[in-house]
KESEBA-515674 format. One line per 10 residues: number of its first residue (from 0); for each residue x, y, z of N, C-alpha, C. Coordinates in steps of 0.05 Angstrom, whole numbers. Layout:
NUM> X,Y,Z,X,Y,Z,X,Y,Z; ...
This chain:
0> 2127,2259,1418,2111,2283,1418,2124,2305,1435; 2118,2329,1420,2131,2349,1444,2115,2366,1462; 2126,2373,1480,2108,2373,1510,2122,2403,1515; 2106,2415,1531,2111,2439,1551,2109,2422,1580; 2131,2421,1596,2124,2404,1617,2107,2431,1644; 2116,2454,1631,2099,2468,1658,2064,2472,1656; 2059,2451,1632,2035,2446,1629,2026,2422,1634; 2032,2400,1643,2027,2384,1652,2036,2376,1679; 2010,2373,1689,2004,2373,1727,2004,2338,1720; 2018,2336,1742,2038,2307,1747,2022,2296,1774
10> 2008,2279,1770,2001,2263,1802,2025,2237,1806; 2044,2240,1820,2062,2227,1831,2052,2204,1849; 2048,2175,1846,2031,2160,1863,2057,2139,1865; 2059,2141,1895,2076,2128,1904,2077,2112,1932; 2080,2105,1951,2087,2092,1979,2069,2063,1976; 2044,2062,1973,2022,2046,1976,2026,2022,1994; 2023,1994,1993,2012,1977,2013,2027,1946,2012; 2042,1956,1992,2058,1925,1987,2085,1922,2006; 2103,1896,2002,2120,1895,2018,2145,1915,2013; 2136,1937,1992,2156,1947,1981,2155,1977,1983
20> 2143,1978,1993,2126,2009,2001,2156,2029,2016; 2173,2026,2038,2188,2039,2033,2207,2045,2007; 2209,2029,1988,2229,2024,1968,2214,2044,1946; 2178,2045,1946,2163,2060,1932,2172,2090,1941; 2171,2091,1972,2166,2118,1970,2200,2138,1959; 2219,2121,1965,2246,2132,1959,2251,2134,1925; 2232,2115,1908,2232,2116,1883,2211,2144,1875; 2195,2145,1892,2171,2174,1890,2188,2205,1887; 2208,2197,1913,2226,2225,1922,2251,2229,1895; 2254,2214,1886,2274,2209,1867,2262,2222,1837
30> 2239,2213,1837,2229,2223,1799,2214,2246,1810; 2206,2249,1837,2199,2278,1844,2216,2302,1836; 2243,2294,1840,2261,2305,1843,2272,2318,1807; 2269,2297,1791,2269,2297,1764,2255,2305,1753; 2218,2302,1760,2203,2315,1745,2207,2343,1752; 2206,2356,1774,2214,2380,1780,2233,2395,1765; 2252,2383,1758,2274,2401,1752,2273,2403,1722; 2254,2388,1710,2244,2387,1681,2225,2408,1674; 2219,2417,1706,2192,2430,1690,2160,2429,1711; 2155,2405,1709,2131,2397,1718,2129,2405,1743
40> 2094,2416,1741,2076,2408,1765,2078,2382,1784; 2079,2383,1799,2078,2349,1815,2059,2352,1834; 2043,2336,1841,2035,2328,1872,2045,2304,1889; 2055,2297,1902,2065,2269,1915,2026,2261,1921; 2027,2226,1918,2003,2231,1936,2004,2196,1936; 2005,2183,1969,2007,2165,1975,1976,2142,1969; 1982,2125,1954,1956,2104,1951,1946,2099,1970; 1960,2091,1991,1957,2072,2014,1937,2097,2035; 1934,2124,2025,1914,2134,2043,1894,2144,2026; 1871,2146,2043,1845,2151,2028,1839,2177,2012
50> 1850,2191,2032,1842,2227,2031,1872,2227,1997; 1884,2211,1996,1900,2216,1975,1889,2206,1953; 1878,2180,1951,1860,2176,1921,1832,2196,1919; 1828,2202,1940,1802,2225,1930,1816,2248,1919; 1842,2257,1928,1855,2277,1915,1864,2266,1886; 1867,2244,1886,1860,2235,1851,1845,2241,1831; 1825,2232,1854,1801,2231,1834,1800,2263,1832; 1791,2282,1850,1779,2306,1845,1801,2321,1826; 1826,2307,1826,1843,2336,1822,1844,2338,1789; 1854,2357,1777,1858,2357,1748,1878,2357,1739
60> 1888,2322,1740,1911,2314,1732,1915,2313,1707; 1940,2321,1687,1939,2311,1654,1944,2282,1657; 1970,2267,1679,1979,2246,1675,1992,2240,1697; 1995,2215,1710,1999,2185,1727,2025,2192,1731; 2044,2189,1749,2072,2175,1746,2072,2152,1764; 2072,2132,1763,2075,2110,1774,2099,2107,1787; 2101,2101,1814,2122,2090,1827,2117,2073,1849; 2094,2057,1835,2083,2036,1869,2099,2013,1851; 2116,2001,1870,2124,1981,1864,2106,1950,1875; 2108,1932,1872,2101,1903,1878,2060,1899,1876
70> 2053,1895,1898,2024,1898,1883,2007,1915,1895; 1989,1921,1893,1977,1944,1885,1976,1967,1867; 2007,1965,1853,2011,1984,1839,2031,1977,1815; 2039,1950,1816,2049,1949,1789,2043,1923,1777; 2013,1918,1794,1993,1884,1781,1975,1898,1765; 1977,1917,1760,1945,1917,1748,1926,1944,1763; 1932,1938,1788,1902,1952,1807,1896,1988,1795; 1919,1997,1799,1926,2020,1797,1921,2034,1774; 1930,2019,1754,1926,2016,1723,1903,2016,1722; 1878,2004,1730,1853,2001,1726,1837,2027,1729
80> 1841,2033,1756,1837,2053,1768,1845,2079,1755; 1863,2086,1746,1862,2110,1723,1854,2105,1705; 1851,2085,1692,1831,2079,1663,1803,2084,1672; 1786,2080,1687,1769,2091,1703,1764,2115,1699; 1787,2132,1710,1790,2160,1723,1791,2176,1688; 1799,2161,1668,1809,2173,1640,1833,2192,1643; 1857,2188,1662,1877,2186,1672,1907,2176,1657; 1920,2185,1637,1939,2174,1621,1963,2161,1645; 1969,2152,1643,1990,2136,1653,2018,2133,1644; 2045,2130,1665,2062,2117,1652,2062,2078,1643
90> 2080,2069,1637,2082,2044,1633,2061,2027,1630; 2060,2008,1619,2042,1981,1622,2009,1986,1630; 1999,1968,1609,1965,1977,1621,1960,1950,1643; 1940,1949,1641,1923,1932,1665,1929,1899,1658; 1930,1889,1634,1927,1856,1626,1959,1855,1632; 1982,1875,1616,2008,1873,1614,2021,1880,1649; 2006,1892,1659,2015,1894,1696,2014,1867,1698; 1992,1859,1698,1981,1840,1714,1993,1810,1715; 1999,1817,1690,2014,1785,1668,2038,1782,1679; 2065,1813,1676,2090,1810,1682,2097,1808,1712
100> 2078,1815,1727,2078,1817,1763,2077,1786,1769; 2067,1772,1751,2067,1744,1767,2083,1716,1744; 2095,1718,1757,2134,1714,1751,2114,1676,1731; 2103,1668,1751,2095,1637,1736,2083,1645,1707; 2063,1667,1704,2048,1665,1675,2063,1681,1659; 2080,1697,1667,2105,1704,1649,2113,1683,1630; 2120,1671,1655,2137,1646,1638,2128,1633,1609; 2102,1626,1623,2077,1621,1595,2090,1629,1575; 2081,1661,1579,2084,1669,1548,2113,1671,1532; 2138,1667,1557,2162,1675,1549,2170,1642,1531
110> 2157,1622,1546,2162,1601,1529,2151,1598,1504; 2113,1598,1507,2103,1602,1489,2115,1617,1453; 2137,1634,1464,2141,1655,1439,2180,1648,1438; 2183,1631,1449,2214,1618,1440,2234,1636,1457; 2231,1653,1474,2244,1671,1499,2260,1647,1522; 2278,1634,1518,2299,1620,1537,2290,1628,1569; 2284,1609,1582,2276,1621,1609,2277,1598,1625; 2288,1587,1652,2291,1574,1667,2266,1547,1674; 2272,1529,1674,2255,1515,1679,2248,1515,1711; 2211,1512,1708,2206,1520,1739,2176,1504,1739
120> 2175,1496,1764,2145,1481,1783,2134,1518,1788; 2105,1510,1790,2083,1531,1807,2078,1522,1829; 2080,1529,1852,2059,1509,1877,2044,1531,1888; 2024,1523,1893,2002,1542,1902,1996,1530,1934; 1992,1555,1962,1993,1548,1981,1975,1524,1982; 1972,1504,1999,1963,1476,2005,1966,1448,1985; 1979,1452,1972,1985,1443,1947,2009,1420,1957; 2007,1392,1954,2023,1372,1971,2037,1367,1957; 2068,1367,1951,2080,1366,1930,2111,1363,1954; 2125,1345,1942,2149,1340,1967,2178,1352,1958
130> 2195,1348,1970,2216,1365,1960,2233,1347,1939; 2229,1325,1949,2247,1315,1922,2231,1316,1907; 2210,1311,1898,2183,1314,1878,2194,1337,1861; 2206,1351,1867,2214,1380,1856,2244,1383,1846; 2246,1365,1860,2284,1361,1851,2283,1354,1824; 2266,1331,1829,2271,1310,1805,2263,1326,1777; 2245,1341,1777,2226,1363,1758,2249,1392,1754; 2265,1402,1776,2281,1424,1763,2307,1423,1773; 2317,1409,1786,2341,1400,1795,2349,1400,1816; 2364,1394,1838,2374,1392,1862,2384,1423,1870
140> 2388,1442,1851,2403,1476,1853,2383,1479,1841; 2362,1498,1861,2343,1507,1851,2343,1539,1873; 2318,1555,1851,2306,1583,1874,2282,1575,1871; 2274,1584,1905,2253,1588,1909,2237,1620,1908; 2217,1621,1901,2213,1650,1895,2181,1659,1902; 2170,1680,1914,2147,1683,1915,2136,1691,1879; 2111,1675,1869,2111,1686,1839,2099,1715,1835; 2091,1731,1858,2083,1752,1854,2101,1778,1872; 2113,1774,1882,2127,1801,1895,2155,1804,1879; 2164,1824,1888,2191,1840,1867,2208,1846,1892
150> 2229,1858,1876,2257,1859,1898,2270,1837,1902; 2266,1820,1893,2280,1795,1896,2272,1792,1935; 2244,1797,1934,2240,1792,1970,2224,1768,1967; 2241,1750,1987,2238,1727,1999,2241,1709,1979; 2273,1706,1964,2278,1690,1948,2305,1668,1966; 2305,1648,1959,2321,1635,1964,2335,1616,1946; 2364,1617,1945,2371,1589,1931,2388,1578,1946; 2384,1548,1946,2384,1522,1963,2392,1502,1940; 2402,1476,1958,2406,1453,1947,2392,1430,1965; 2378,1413,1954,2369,1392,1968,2344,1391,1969
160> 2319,1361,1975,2296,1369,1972,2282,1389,2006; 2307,1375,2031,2296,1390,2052,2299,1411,2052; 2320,1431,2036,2324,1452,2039,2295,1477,2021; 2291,1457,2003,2272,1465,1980,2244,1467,2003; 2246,1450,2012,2211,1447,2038,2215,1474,2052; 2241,1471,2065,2249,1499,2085,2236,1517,2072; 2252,1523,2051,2248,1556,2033,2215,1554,2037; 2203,1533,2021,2176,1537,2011,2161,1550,2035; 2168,1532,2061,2153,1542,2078,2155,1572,2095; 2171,1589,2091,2187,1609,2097,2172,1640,2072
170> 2170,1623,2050,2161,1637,2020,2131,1643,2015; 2122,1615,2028,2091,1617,2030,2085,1633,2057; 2093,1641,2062,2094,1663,2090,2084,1692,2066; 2094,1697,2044,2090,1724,2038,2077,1732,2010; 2072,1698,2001,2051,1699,1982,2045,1666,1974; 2012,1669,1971,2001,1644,1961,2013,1630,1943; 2024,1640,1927,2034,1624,1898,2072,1622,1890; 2082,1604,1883,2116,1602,1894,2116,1584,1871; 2139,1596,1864,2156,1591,1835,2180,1569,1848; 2191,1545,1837,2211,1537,1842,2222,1537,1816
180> 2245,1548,1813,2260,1544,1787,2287,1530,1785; 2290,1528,1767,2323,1521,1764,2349,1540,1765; 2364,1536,1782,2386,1553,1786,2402,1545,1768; 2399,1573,1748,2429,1583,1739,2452,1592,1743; 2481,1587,1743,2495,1599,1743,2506,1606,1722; 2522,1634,1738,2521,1655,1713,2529,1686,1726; 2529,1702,1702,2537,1733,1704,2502,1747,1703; 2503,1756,1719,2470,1780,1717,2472,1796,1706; 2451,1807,1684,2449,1824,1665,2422,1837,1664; 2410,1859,1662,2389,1872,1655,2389,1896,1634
190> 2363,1893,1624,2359,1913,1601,2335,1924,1604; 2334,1957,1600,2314,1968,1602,2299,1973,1573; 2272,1977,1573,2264,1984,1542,2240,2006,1538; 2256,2029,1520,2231,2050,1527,2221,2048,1502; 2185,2050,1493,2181,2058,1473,2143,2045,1480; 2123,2055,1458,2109,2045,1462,2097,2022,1429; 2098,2037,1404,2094,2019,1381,2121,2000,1374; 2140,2026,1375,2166,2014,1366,2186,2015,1390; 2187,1996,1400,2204,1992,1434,2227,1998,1431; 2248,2004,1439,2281,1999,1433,2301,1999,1466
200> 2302,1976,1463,2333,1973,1483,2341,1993,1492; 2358,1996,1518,2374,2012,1528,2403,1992,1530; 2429,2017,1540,2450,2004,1542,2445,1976,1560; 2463,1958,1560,2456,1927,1574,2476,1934,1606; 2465,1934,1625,2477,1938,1647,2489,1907,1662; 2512,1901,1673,2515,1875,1674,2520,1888,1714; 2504,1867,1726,2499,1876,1759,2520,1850,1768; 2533,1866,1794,2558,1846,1801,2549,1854,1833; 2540,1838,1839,2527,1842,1874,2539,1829,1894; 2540,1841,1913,2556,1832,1931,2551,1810,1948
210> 2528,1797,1948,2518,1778,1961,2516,1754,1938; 2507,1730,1941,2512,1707,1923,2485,1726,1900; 2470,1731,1901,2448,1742,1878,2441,1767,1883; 2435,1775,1858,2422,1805,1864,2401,1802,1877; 2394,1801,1915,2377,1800,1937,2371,1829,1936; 2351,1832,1954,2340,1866,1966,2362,1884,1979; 2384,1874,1987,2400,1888,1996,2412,1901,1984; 2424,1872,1960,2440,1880,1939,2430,1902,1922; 2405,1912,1918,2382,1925,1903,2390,1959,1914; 2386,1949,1934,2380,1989,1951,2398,1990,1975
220> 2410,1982,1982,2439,1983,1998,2454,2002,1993; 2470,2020,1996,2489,2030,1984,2505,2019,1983; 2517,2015,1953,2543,1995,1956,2540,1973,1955; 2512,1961,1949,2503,1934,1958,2508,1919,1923; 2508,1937,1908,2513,1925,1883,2533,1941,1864; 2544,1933,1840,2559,1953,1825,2545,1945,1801; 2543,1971,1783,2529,1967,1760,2545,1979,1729; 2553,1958,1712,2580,1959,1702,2561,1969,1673; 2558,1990,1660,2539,1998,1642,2559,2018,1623; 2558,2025,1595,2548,1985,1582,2565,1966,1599
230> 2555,1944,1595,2566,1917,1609,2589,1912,1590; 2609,1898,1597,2629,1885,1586,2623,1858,1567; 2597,1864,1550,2593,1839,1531,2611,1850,1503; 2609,1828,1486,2612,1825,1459,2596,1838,1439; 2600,1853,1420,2579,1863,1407,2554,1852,1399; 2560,1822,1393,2542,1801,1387,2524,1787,1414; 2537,1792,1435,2523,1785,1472,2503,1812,1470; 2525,1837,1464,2498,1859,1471,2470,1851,1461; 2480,1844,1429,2454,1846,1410,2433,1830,1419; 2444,1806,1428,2427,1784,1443,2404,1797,1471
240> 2423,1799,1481,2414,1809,1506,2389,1824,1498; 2391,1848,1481,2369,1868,1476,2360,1860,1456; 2358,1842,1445,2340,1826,1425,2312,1811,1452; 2331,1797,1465,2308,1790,1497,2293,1805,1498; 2300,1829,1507,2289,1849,1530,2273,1857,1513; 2275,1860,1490,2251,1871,1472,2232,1857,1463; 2240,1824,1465,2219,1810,1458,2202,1805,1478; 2212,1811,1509,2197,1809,1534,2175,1831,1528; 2188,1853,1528,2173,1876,1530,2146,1880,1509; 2150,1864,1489,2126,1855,1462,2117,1837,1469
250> 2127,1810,1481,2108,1791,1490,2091,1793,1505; 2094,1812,1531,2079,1816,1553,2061,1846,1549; 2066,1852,1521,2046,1876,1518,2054,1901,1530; 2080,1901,1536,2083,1918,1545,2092,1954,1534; 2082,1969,1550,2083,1997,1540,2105,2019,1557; 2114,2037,1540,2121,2062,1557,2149,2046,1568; 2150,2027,1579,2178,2028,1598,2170,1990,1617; 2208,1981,1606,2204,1963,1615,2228,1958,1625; 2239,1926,1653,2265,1926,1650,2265,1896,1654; 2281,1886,1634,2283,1853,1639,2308,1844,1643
260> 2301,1826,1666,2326,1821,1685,2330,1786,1673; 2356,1785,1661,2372,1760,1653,2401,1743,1663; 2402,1721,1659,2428,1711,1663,2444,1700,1639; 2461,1706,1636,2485,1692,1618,2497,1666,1641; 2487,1643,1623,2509,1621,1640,2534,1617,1624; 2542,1596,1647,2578,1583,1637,2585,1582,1612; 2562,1572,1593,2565,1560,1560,2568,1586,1545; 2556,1616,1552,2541,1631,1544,2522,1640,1532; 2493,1624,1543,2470,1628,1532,2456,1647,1561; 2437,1662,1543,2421,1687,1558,2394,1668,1567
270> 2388,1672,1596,2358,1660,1597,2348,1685,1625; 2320,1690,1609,2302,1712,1619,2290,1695,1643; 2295,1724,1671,2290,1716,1699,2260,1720,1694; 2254,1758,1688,2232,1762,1688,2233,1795,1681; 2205,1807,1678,2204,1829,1666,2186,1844,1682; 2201,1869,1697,2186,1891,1716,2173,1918,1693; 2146,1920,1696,2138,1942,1690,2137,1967,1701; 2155,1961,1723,2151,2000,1748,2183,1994,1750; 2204,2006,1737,2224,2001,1743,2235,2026,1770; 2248,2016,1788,2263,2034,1808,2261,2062,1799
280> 2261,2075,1821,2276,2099,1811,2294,2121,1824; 2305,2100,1848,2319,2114,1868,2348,2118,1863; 2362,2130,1875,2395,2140,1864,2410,2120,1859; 2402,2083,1867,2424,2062,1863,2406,2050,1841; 2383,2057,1831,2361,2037,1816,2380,2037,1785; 2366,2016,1771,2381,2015,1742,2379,2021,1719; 2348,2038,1717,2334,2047,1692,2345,2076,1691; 2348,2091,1714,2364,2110,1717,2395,2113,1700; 2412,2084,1711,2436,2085,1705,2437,2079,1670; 2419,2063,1666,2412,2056,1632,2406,2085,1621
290> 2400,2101,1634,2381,2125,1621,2410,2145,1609; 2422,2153,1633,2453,2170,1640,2476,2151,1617; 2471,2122,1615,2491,2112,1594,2479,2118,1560; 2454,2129,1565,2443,2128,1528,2451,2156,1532; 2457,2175,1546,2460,2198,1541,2441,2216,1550; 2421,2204,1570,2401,2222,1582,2399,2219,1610; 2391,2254,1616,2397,2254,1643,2370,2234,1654; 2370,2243,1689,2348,2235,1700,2316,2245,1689; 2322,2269,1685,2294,2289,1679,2288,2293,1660; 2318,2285,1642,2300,2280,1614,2291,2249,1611
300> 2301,2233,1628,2285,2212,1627,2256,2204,1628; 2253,2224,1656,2229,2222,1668,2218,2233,1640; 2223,2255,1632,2206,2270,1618,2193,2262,1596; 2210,2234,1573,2209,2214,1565,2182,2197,1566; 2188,2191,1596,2159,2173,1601,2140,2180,1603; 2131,2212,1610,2116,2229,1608,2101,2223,1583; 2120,2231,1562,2115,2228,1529,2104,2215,1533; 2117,2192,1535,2101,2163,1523,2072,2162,1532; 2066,2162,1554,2047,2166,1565,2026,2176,1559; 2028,2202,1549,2012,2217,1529,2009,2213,1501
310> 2026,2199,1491,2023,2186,1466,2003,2160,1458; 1998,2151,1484,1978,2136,1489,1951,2137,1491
């Protein structure tokens, strides 16, 4: 649909309350920066303070831009809360937040619907379950993972069942519920996907990080990662790859904008980590770099999601 962007007043919601809240607010300053230069009205206006959701509520916004990463703002809550408000939004509604934020019921559906994806235990805090107990179920090279936070914060991969106890207990420090999966090795790959009836792929970015996994550092570091876009696959790897990402992005209901993060192992088969509905949006983030490889800037990106948004 086509838009006059100096007609649409932009509520920018960004910093809020999760462990990710600096990472939110540098993703805020970033599409601030893009919606601006497109056109748009903006307000910055932080979740995490009060006097800023009453400026929500009162103000006369056309539409949302989402940039709260981890939870509060990309489970669901947020999402609710403008559906409420009759508030259009970017990305993902409230069931499809809620679903892709928590990495274990993903999985569900990624199996459920024939989507290749790592085999993995749930343990829920107090939950007595030993480390070999876990070995034996996903293998001796395993990650440990919180199932609900993003950034790859507070992930670990380890070998052994004591090392597996360590992690857990270290993991359950920053959320109730912990994914143990099976470690793949392999090349890291992600795909972004914009659309809302008819979804479509972006170029396939293949991430080469400097640390053993793409970690938080590796993420927003400068320098902490290189992002090889398009990736160096096969015509037939690309197709794969974004055949995934799109079936993530339809399995999990998802709308407006998605980015699913995968591995190619040794044999060369693709298996889906998981699928973020608030993708980055800071100067090292990757929906950006996917955006600049299809041929669109930043601000026409943003401007993009805008659409979509309103198409909704």
């Amino acid at each position: 649909m086509a838009i006059n962007p100096q007609e649409i007043k932009v509520a920018l919601l960004c910093g809020g309350k999760s462990g990710e809240r600096e990472i939110s607010l540098a993703s805020g300053k970033g599409a601030q920066v893009a919606l601006e230069s497109a056109g748009f009205p903006v307000q910055v206006l932080d979740s995490s303070r009060k006097e800023d959701l009453v400026a929500l509520v009162e103000g006369d916004f056309d539409v949302a831009f989402i940039c709260l990463h981890g939870r509060y703002g990309e489970d669901g809550t947020v999402q609710g809360f403008l559906e409420l408000l009759g508030i259009p939004y970017i990305g993902s509604g409230v069931w499809s937040s809620a679903t892709a934020i928590d990495k274990a019921k993903a999985k569900v559906f990624y199996q459920h619907n024939g989507i290749p994806t790592p085999v993995a235990q749930v343990l829920r805090k107090g939950q007595s379950v030993t480390g070999q107990e876990l070995v034996t179920k996903v293998g001796n090279h395993c990650v440990v993972k919180p199932a609900n936070e993003g950034s790859a914060l507070g992930v670990f991969i380890v070998e052994g069942p004591e090392a597996v106890e360590d992690a857990l207990e270290k993991v359950f420090e920053i959320d109730t519920e912990v994914l143990v999966e099976t470690y793949v090795k392999g090349t890291e790959f992600t795909v972004s996907v914009l659309g809302n009836d008819n979804p479509e792929a972006m170029p396939v970015i293949q991430i080469v990080p400097s640390h053993e996994f793409y970690d938080f550092e590796s993420k927003y570091a400068p320098g902490g990662s290189q992002h090889l876009c398009p990736a160096p696959l096969s015509e037939e790897d690309t197709k794969r790859a974004q055949e995934l990402a799109v079936a993530a992005h339809k399995v999990l209901g998802c709308r407006g904008v998605s980015r699913t993060d995968m591995i190619k192992d040794e044999k060369g088969n693709f298996w889906v980590l998981e699928t973020n509905t608030v993708p980055g949006m800071t100067e090292t983030s990757l929906l950006p770099d996917a955006g600049r490889a299809a041929g669109m800037s930043f601000s026409q990106l943003c401007q993009r999601l805008v659409e979509l948004a309103l198409e909704q």
